[in-house]
N, C-alpha and C positions, 0 to 999 in steps of 0.2 A: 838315308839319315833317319828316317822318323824307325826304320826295322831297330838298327844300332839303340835307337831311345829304349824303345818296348824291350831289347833283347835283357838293354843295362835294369831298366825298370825292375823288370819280371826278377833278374838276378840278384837285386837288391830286396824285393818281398821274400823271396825265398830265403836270402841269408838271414833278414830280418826273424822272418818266422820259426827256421831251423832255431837260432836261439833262446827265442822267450819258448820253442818246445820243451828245452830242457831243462827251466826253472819250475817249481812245483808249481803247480797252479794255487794252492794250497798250502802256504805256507804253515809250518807251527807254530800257532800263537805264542805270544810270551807267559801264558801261562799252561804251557803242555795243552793247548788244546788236541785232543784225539784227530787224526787225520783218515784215517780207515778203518772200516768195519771191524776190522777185528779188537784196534783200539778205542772205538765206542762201546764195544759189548763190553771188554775187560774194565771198561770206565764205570758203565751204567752198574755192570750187575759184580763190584769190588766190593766188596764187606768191609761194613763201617767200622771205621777206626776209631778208638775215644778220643779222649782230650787229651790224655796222659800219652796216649800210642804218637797221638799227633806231635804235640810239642815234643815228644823226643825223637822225633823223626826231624824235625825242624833242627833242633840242635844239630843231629847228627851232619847236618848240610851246612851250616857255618852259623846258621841264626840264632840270637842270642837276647835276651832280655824278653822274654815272651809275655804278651800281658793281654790282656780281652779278648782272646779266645769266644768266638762261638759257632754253633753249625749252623749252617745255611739251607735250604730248601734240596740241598743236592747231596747232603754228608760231606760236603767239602769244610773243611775249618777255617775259620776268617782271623783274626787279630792284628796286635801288632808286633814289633819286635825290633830291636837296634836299629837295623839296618831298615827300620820304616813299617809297612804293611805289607803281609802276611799270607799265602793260602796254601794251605797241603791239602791234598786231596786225596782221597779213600786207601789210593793204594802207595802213599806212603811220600809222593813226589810234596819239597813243598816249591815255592817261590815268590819272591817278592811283588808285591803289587806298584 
């Protein structure tokens, strides 16, 4: 009986385990956070977008009513817009906050 316990135990960790292997560890934040090096380099070193570049990057994504725009310490864009609060970031992504 106690084998039968360990045998069930053991095949219940593994199944256990097998599945949270195959969720990210790391998921993608809700606002594009970069997940691998290759998306942290194209993050950090993306060439700054204006304000004019920004907001019609935002329009082009559904956002509308754009208003207090400013950059942040990272060249990201802050404001707000219709649908609430605002970030696009360098290489053109935006999303709501």
């Amino acid at each position: 009986m106690p084998r039968t316990f360990a045998l069930a135990f053991c095949l219940f960790l593994s199944a256990a385990g097998g599945a949270a292997a195959q969720e990210s560890p790391v998921d993608s934040g809700p606002m594009g956070t970069p997940i691998t090096p290759a998306q942290i380099g194209a993050w950090i070193f993306a060439p700054a977008i204006s304000k004019t570049e920004a907001e019609r990057d935002a329009r082009a994504q559904g956002f509308g009513h754009i208003s207090r725009m400013h950059r942040d310490d990272y060249g990201n864009w802050i404001g707000d817009s219709g649908k609430g609060g605002l970030i696009v970031f360098p290489d053109g992504r935006a999303y709501g906050r």
